[in-house]
N, C-alpha and C positions, 0 to 999 in steps of 0.2 A: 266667533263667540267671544263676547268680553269675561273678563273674570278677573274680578279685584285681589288683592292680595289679603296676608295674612287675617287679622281681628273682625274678619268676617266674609267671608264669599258674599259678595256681590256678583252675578254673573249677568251676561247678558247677550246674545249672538246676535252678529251682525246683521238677521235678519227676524231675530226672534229674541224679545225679550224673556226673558228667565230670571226672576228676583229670589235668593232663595238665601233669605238672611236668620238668624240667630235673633228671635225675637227678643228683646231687653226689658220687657215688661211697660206697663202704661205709666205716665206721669199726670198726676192730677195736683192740683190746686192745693191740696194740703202737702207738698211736698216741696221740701226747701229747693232751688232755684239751680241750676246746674253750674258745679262749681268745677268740674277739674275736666280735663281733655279727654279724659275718660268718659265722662257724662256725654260731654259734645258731641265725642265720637258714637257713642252707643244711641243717642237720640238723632242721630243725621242717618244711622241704617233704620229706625224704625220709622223717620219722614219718607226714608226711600222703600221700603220695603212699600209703605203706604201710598207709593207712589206721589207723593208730595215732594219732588224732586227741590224745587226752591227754597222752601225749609232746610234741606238737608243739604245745599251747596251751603246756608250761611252756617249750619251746624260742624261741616268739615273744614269750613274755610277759619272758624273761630278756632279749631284745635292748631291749623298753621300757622295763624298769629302769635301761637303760644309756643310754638313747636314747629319749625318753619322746615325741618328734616323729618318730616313724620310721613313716610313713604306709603302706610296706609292708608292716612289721611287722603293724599296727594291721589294715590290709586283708586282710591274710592270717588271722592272728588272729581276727576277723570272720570270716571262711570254714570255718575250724574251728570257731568257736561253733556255726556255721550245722547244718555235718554232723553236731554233737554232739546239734543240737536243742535249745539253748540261742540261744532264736530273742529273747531280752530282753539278752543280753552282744555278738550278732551286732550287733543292732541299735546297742547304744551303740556297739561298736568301730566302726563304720560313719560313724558321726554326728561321732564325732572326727576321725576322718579327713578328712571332706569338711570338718570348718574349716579342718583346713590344707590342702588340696587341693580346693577348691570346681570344678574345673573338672575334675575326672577322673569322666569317664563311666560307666568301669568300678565306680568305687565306689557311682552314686546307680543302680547298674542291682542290686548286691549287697544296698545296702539294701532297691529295690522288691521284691527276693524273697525277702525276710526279711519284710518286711511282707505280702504273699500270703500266706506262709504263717501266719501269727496270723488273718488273714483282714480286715486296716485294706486294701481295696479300693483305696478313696480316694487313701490314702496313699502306696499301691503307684502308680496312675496316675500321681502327680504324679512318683513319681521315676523312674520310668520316660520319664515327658515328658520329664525334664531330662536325663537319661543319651542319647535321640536326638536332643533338641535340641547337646548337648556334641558328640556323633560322630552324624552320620546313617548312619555305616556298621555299628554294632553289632548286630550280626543279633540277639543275643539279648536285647537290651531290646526288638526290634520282636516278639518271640514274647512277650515276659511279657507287653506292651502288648496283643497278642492274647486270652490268658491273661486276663488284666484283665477287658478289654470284653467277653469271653464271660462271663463270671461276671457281669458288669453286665448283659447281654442288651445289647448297643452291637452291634448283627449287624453294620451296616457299615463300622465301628470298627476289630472284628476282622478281617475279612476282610482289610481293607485293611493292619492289621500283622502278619496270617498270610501275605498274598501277598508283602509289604515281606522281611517273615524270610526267606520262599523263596527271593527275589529274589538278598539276601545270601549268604545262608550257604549257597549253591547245592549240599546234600546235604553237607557236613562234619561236620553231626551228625549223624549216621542216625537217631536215635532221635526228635527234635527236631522231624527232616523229617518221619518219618512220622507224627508226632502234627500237625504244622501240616498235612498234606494232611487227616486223619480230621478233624478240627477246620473243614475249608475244606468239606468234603463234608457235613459236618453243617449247619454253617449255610448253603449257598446250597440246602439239602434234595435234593442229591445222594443 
């Protein structure tokens, strides 16, 4: 699962999109012209919430022109690479981020599912390790980490962060859930 940082949850798993943004209201034509990084940022989630992802790469990309350390920005911006499928600019913007924010979870959980999907295994474990070692409560790095060890054949591995994710996210995702129950039922050869 992706999950952008602070000034707005963007989220979105690695096999399952989930937009679940902080609506900022409509802008119309009698409305002066968006003027501060603020505006930028709050109309690149309501392109992305819209799923008009291109809109809202040039809406984040304008608040880093202004604001070239704006880790938000930078995290969110990564999230739209991500749904764009532009899984090599998801990545960089990812990677900047955690220099300047080395301790947010959310971002080393958005890069392991950016990495799943190129299919760097490895790569994807290791940041998924450090997004549950940062927060032990992020249900959806304990599902990618699932995700992971199943494609590694790690059965006990998985199990143990499909049962972890259940534990969590106790049904919030519905979709999530039921892929981590078929997923549980698969490997104990339920």
């Amino acid at each position: 699962m992706v999950h952008s940082c602070r000034a707005g949850n963007l989220s979105l798993m690695a096999l399952v999109i989930l937009l679940a943004l902080v609506s900022c209201g409509d802008t119309t034509s009698d409305e002066k012209p968006l003027e501060s990084d603020e505006d930028h940022f709050a109309q690149g989630h309501e392109f992305a919430q819209a799923g008009d992802f291109g809109k809202a790469v040039v809406e984040f990309e304008t608040v880093l022109v202004e604001d070239p350390e704006n880790v938000s920005a930078m995290s969110n911006l990564g999230v739209v690479y991500y749904n764009l499928g532009r899984l090599d600019d998801a990545i960089a913007q990812y990677l900047e981020a955690i220099e300047l924010a080395p301790e947010d979870a959310d971002i080393h959980s958005n890069l392991a599912a950016a990495h799943v999907q190129k299919g760097q295994l490895d790569k994807a474990l290791e940041e998924y390790q450090t997004a549950v070692d940062l927060n032990p409560a992020l249900a959806e790095a304990y599902y990618g980490l699932g995700v992971v060890h199943r494609q590694k054949d790690m059965t006990e591995e998985a199990i143990r962060a499909f049962e972890r994710f259940q534990e969590l996210d106790a049904g919030k995702d519905p979709r999530a859930t039921e892929l981590a129950k078929e997923f549980l039922q698969q490997l104990k050869g339920e």
